[in-house]
VOGU-3710 file (C-alpha; in Angstrom, 3 decimals, decimal comma):
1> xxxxxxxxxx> 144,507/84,630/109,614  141,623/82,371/109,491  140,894/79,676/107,119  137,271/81,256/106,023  139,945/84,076/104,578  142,559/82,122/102,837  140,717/79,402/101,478  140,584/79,577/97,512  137,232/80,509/96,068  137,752/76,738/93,938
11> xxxxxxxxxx> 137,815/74,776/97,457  134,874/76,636/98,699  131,787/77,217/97,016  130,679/80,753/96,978  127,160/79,970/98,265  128,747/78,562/101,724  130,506/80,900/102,243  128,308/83,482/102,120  130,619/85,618/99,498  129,515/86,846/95,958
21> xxxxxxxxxx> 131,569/87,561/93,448  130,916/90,823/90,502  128,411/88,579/88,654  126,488/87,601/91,068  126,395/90,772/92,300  125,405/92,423/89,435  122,336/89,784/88,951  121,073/91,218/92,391  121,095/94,542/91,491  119,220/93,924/88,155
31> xxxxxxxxxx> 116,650/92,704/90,409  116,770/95,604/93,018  117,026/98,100/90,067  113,336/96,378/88,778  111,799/97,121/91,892  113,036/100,318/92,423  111,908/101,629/89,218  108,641/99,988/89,668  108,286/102,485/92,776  109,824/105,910/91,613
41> xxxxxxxxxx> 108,413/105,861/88,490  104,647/105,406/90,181  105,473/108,508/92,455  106,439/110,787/89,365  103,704/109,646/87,337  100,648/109,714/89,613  102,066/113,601/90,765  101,637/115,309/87,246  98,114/112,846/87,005  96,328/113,418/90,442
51> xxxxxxxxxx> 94,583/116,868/89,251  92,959/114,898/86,645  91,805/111,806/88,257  90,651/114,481/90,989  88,535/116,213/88,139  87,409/113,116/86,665  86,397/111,336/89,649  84,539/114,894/91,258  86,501/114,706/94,008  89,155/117,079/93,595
61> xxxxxxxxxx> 88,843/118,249/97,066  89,597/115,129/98,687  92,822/114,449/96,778  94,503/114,447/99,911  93,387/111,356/101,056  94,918/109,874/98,390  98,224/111,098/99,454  97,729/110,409/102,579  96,550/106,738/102,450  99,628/105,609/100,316
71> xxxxxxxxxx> 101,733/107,478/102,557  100,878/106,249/106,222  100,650/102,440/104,559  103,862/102,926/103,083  105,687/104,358/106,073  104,416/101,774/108,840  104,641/98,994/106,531  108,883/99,744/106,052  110,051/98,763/109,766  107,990/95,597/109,411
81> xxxxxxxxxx> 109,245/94,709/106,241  113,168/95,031/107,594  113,050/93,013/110,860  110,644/90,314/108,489  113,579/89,858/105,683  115,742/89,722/108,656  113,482/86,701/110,187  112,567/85,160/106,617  115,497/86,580/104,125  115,148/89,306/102,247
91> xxxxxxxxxx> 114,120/87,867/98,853  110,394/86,421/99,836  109,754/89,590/101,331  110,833/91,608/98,341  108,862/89,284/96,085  106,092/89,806/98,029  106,245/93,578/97,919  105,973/93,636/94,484  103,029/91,633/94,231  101,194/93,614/96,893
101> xxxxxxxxxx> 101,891/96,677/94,549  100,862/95,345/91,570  97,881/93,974/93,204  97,090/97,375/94,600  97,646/99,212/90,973  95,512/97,357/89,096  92,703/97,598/92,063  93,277/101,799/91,410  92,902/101,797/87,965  88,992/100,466/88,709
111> xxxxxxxxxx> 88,247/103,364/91,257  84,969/105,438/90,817  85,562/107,350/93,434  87,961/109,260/95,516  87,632/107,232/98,421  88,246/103,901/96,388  91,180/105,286/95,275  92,264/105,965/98,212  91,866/102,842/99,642  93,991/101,187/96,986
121> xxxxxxxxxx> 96,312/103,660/97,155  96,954/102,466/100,528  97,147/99,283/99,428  99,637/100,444/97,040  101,975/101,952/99,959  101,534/98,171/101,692  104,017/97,464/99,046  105,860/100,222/98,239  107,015/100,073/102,314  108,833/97,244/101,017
131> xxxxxxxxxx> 109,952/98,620/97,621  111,673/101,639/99,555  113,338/99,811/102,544  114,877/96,078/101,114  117,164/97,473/98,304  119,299/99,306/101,035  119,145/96,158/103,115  120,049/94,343/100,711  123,091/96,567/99,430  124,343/96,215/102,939
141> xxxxxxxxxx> 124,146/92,649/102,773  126,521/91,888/99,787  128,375/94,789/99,320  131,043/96,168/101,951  130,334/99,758/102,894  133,562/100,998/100,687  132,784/99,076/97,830  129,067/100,527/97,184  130,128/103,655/95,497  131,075/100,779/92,654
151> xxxxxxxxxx> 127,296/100,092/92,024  125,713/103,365/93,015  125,374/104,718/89,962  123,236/101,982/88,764  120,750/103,126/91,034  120,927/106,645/90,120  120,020/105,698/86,843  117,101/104,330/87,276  116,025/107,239/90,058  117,075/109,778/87,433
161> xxxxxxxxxx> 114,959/107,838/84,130  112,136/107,731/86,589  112,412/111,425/87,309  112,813/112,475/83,970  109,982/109,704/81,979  107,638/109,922/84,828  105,873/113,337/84,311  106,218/113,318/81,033  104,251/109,682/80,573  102,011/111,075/83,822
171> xxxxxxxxxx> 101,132/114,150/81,179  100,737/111,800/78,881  98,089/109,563/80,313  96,384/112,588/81,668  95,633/114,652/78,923  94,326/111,178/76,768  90,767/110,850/76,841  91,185/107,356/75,543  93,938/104,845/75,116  92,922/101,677/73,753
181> xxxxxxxxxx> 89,093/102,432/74,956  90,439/102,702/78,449  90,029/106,441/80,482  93,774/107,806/79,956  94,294/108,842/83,859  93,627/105,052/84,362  96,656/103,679/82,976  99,043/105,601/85,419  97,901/102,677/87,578  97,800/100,187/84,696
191> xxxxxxxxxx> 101,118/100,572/83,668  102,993/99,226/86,740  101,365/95,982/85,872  103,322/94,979/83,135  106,648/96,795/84,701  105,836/94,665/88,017  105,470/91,389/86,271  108,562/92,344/84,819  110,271/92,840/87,241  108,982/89,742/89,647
201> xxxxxxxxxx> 110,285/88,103/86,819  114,033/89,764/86,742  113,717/89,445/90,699  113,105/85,529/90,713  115,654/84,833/88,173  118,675/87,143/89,754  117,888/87,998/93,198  119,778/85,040/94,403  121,764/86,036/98,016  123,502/82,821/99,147
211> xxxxxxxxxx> 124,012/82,183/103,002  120,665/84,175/103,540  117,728/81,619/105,422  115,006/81,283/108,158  115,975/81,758/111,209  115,567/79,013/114,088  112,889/79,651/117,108  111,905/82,837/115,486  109,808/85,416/117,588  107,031/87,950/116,294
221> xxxxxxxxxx> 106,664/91,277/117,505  103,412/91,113/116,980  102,241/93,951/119,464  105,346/96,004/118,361  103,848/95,717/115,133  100,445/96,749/116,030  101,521/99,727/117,969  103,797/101,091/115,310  100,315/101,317/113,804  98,514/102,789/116,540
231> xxxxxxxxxx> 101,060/105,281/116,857  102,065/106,609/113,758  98,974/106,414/111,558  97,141/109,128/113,586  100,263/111,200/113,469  101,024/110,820/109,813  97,099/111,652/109,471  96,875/114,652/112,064  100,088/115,717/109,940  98,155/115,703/106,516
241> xxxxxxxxxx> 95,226/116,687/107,163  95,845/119,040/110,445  95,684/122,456/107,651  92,022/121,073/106,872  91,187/120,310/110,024  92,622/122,992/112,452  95,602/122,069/114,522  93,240/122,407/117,335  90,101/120,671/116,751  88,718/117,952/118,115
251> xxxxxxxxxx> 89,768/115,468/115,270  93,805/116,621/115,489  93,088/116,099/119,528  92,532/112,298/119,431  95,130/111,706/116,859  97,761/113,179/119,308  96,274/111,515/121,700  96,165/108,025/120,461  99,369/108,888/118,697  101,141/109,332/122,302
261> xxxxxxxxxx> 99,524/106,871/123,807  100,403/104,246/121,087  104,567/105,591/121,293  104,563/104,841/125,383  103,237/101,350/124,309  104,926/100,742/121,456  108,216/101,631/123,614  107,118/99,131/126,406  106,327/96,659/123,852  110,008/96,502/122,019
271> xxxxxxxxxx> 111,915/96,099/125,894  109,528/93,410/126,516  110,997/91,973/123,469  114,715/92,886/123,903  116,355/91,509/120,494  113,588/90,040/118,519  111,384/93,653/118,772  110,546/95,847/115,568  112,835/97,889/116,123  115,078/96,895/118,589
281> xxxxxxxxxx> 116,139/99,374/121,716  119,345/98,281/121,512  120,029/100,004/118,308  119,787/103,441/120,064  123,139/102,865/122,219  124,828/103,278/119,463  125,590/107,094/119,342  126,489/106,993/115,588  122,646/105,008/115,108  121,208/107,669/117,531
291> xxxxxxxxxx> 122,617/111,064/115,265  122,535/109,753/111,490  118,211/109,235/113,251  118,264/112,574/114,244  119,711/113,542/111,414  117,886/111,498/108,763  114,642/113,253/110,502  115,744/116,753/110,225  117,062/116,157/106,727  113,815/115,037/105,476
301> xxxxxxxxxx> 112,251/117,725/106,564  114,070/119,671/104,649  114,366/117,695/101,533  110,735/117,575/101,408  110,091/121,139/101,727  112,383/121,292/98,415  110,582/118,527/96,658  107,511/119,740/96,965  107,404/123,653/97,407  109,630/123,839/94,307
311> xxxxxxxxxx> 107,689/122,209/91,714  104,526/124,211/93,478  106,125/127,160/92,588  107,402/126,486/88,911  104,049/125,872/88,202  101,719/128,489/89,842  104,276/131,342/90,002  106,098/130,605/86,549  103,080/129,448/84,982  104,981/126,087/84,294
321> xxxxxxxxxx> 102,919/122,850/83,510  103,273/119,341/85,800  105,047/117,913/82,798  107,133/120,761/82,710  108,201/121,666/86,156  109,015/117,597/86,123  111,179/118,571/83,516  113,030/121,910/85,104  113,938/120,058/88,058  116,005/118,037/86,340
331> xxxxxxxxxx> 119,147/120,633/88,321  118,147/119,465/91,571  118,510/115,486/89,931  121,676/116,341/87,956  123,317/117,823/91,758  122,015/114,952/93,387  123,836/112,233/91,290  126,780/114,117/90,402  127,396/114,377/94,734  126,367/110,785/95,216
341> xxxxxxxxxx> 129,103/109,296/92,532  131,329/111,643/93,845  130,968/110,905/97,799  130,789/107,480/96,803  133,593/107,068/94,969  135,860/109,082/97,814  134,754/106,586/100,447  135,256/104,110/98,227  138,787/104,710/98,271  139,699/106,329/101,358
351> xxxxxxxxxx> 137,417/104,839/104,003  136,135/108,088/105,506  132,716/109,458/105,349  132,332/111,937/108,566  133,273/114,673/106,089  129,772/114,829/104,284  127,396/114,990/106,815  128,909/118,590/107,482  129,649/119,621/103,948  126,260/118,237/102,216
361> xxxxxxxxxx> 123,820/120,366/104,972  126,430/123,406/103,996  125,176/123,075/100,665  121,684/122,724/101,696  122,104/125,855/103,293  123,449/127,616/100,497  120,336/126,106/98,594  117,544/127,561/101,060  119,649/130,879/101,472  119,356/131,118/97,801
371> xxxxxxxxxx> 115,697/130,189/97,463  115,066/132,612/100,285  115,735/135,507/98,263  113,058/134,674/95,184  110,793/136,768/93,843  108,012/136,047/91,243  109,725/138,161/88,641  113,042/135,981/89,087  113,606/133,569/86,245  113,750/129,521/85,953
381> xxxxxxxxxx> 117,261/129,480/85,785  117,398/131,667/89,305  115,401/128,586/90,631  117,971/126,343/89,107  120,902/127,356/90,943  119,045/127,203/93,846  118,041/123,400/93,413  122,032/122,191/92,362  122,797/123,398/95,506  120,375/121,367/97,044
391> xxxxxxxxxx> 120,861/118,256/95,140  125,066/118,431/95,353  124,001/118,645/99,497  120,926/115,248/99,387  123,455/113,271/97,048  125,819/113,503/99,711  123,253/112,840/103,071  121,015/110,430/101,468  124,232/107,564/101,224  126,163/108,097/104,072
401> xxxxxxxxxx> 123,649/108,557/106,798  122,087/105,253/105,568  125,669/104,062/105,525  126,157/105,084/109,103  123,255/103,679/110,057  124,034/100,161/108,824  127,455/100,141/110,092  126,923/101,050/113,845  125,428/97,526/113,888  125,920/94,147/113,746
411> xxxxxxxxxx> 125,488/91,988/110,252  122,045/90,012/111,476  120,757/94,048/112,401  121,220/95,071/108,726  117,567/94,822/107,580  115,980/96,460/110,505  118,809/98,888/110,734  118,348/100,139/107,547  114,049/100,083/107,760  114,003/101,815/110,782
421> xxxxxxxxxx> 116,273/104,849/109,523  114,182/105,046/105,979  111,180/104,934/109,111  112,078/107,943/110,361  113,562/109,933/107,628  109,941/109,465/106,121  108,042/110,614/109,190  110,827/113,857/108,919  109,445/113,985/105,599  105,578/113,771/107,018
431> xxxxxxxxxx> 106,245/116,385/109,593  107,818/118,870/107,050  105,460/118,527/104,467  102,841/119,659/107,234  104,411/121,909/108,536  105,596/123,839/105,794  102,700/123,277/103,782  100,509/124,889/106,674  102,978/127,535/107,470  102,319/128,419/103,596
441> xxxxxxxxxx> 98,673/128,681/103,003  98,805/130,522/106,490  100,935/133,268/105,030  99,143/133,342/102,004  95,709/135,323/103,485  98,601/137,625/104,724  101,421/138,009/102,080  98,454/138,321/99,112  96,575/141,449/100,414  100,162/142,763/101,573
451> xxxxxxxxxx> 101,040/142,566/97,432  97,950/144,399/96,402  99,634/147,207/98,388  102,497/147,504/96,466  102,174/150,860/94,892  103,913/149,708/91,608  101,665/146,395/91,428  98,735/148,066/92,113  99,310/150,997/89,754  100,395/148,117/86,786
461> xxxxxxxxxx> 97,023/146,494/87,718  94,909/149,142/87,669  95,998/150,204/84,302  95,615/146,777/82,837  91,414/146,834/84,027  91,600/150,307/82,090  92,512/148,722/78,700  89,619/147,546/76,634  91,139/144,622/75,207  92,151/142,842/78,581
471> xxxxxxxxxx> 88,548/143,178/79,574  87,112/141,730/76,659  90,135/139,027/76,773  88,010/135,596/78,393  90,872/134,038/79,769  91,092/137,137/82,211  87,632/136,711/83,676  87,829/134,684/86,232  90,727/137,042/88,042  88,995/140,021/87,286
481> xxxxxxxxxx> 85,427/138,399/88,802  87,684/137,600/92,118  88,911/141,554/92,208  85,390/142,705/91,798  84,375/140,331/94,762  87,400/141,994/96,359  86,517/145,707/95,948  83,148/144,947/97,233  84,175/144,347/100,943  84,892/140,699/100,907
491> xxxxxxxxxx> 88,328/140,889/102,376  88,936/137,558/102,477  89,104/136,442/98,872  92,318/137,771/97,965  94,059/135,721/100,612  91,655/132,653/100,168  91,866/133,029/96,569  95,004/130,177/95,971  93,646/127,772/98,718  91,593/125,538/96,068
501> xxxxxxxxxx> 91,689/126,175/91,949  94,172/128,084/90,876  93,529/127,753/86,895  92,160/130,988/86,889  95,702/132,283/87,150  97,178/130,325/83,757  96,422/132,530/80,960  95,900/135,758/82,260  97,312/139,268/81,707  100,517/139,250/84,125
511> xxxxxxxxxx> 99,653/142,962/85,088  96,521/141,434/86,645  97,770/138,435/88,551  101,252/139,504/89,590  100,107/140,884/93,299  98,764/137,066/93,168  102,292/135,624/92,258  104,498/138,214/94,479  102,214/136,854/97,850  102,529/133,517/96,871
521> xxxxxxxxxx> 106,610/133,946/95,990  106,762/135,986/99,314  105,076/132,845/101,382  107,403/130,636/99,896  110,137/132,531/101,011  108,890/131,886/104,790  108,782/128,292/104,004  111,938/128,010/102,127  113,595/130,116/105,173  112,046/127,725/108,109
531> xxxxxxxxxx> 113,652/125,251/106,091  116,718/126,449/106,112  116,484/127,241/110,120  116,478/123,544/110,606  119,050/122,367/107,850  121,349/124,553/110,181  120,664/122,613/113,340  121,339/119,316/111,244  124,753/121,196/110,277  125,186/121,647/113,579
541> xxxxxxxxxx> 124,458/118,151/114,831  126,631/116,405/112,161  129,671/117,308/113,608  128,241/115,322/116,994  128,377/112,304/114,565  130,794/109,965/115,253  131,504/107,514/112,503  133,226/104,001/113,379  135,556/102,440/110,630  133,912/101,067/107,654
551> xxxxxxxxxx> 134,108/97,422/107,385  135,738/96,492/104,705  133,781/93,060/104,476  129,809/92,684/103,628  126,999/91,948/105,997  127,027/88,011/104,434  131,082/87,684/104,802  131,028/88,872/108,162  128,132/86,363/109,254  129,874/83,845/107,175
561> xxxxxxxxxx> 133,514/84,510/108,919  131,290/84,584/111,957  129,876/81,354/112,174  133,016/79,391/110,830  134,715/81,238/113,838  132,169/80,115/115,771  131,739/76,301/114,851  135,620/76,328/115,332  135,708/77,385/118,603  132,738/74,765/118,892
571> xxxxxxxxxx> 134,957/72,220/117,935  137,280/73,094/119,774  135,304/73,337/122,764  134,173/69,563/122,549  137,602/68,579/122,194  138,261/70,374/125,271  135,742/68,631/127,115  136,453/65,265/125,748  140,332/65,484/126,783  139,331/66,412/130,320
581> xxxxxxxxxx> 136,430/63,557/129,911  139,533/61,399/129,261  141,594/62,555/132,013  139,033/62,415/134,431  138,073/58,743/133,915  142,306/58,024/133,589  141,843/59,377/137,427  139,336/57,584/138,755  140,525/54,445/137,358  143,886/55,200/138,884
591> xxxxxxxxxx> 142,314/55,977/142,239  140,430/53,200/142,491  143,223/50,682/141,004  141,048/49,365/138,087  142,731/46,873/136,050  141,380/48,438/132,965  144,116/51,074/131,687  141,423/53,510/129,898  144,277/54,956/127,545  145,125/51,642/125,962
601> xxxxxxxxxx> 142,282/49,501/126,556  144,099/46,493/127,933  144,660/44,289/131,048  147,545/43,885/132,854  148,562/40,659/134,146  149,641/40,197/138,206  153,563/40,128/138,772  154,090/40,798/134,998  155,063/44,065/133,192  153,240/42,513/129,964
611> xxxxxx> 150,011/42,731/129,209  147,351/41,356/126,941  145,263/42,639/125,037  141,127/42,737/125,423  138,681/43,600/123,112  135,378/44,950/124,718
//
């Protein structure tokens, strides 16, 4: 046993050694807990809001580009952010996350137009890249992959607060005309001023990791960073906007063009750069790195098609509002943390984790199978089973691919480890909200006209226009203007009719808009069932996944144990070469019958076996 392990914490300060005790610990993830909530709050909030700024701005139609801005800023900015902590240590670059988000917030809550916003927005996702990818570096750092499950809860906490405050405060802010003479939508960006200046402050009074510094002769990937840009942002935009555009037009062309282009380069670029690239090569010979990627893709695919198809539905098919289909997915939260403690708490205390990557797609499975059979008559708390299912399978994926991922590599790969698998779990989560969201407004010119076929639907219906009193009703005329357009030979407004405003759906008779509701619950059944198609090849592909042994020491011990072992064998390397220095000279002085003896530093006098002694 070394001495780095049996020293006594009172002989050896815990900064040099690189080891933090609960306290310390527990200041860092005060400060990681501010930052988090900083960024899942904004997400939950500016959801329920972005009809309303959309209205208020007259730009509803190009609400999109709001999403999208944030999102392709956010997702290239995350593998930059992990090999830069790596480089620089991970608190600077957390700090400076946070500023760049307030920064961007209070820039959005100044926007008088769409585009503005958007612009900001991006800005926004600048920092947020950083908010998303440093806590799980950081966990890695001080905590030891079987002792995490201790502190995970902490961080469940503030994901599920966030969940449950945001759309309610979101609602809040958007249904305010006024609050303190300031436009109500505007203080969704407003309000992660004062949360981020919080939090810089709780982050540059705790977030203290000892042992962490610069690194010496440090090396920029500067064109790995640039083509990470060329080569995802026209991907992540073909992705958002390839519905609007046409998977086939000229616009989506160039994007894959540039986008493949930019890959080849961007792979050229990182084996130019061996260790120091982005995101270093190297990292794929791992086979455990390689399938928790694959994985991590495939799963947020599918997470995303839950995330967002679900709350889509609550509200158009069950009539629910933002603040309240926030609210009523509270199941898929609830299955989420109660997996995550769980899992956590098992590998906590038996080392093993290969188990969950099989059983937590199972339950995904179930989930989608569930969801697949829907129908806009079913109930909320149909829905609800449906989403525990889900969450008990993400609670137990989300941890321990990450966890794979940061222990198929070395301590000093932690950051970029850990950026490059939230990387591409977000661009699974790009692809499958493009996918399925196309796949669903596709099926929607089909599955609507297919509804107003339904003998019982249509005979429901057409006794509903036959009653005086639904006629004369105003919140029904809207629908029934569409139905007359309709009946007059415009075939394409039924299935059209959901594509842009669908308010003309919230208050009227159910008799009238149910064919509406049964297409729309039908096309969510495709989506729901592609889904589940390729949760079952990630079920598949877990058992590929080979897990190595969990260290039971943190990313700083290990570097710490690593460079005491290695200025000992230093040591004892220039005591090797200064004995055979020693000998050598003890040689030559023999061989050429110096009267210096090297050893003793004295001078031996002719005939005599004394000698006396010389100073130099």
């Amino acid at each position: 046993m070394s001495r780095a392990d049996t020293a006594a914490p009172e002989t050896a300060p815990v900064e040099k050694q690189g080891l933090m005790n609960h306290r310390q610990i527990l200041f860092v993830i005060f400060g990681l807990m501010a930052g988090m909530f900083l960024s899942s709050l904004d997400q939950t909030i500016v959801g329920t809001a972005i009809r309303t700024i959309g209205d208020d701005l007259h730009g509803l139609d190009h609400q999109a580009w709001v999403t999208t801005a944030y999102l392709i800023c956010s997702t290239i900015s995350t593998p930059i952010y992990g090999k830069l902590s790596d480089l620089f240590g991970r608190r600077p670059l957390f700090i400076i996350a946070i500023a760049i988000f307030i920064l961007g917030s209070a820039a959005a809550s100044f926007s008088d137009s769409m585009y503005m916003l958007a612009a900001f927005r991006g800005l926004q996702g600048l920092g947020a890249g950083g908010l998303m990818a440093l806590p799980l570096a950081i966990m890695g750092d001080i905590l030891a992959p079987r002792q995490r499950a201790k502190y995970q809860g902490y961080f469940l906490a503030v994901f599920g607060i966030s969940s449950v405050i945001g759309p309610l405060i979101g609602g809040l802010f958007a249904g305010a005309d006024q609050i303190l003479f300031i436009t109500g939508w505007r203080w969704v960006f407003l309000l992660n001023v004062p949360i981020g200046v919080v939090a810089l402050f709780i982050v540059g009074r705790f977030l203290h990791i000892p042992g962490q510094s610069r690194k010496d002769n440090i090396r920029i990937d500067w064109w790995g960073a640039a083509m990470v840009i060329v080569s995802a942002a026209p991907l992540l935009l073909v992705a958002e906007q390839g519905r609007i555009w046409g998977w086939g037009s000229l616009n989506a062309w160039v994007c894959y063009v540039i986008g493949g282009l930019g890959i080849i380069a961007f792979i050229v670029a990182e084996r130019m750069m061996g260790d120091a690239a982005l995101i270093p090569l190297k990292l794929f010979k791992s086979r455990t790195f390689s399938m928790a990627t694959i994985l991590g893709v495939l799963v947020g695919f599918g997470m995303f098609g839950a995330l967002l198809t679900v709350p889509l539905y609550l509200q158009l098919v069950n009539g629910s509002t933002p603040t309240e289909s926030g609210f009523q997915m509270l199941p898929m939260i609830l299955g989420l943390m109660i997996s995550s403690i769980v899992s956590g708490q098992i590998i906590s205390r038996t080392g093993q984790y290969k188990m969950f990557p099989p059983i937590g797609t199972a339950f995904m499975i179930l989930g989608f199978a569930w969801f697949s059979q829907v129908s806009y008559d079913k109930p909320w708390y149909y829905l609800s089973i449906g989403m525990v299912l889900v969450g008990l399978g993400l609670g137990q994926l989300m941890q321990t691919l990450t966890l794979a991922s940061q222990n198929s590599v070395g301590p000093r790969d932690i950051g970029v480890a850990t950026s490059s698998s939230t990387f591409f779990r977000q661009i699974g989560g790009t692809l499958g909200t493009a996918v399925l969201f196309s796949v669903l407004f596709s099926r929607l010119s089909t599955t609507i006209p297919e509804s107003f076929q339904d003998k019982t639907l249509a005979a429901a219906q057409q006794k509903a226009l036959a009653d005086p009193s639904v006629l004369a009703d105003p919140n029904n005329s809207s629908l029934i203007a569409l139905l007359k357009k309709a009946a007059s030979g415009d075939t394409s407004a039924l299935g059209n009719a959901l594509n842009g405003d669908t308010s003309f759906l919230n208050k009227a008779a159910l008799a009238l808009k149910a064919p509406f509701l049964d297409g729309f619950a039908n096309a969510t059944v495709t989506v729901f069932t592609i889904s589940l198609v390729v949760v079952a090849v990630a079920f598949v592909l877990s058992f590929f996944l080979r897990p190595a042994p969990l260290r039971t020491r943190s990313a700083l011990d290990e570097a710490a144990h690593q460079d005491a072992t290695d200025a000992a064998a230093s040591d004892a390397r220039d005591a090797e070469e200064t004995d055979r220095a020693a000998l050598a000279a003890q040689s030559a002085a023999n061989t050429m019958g110096s009267p210096v003896s090297p050893d003793t530093g004295s001078i031996r006098l002719p005939g005599s076996g004394s000698s006396t002694s010389h100073r130099a």
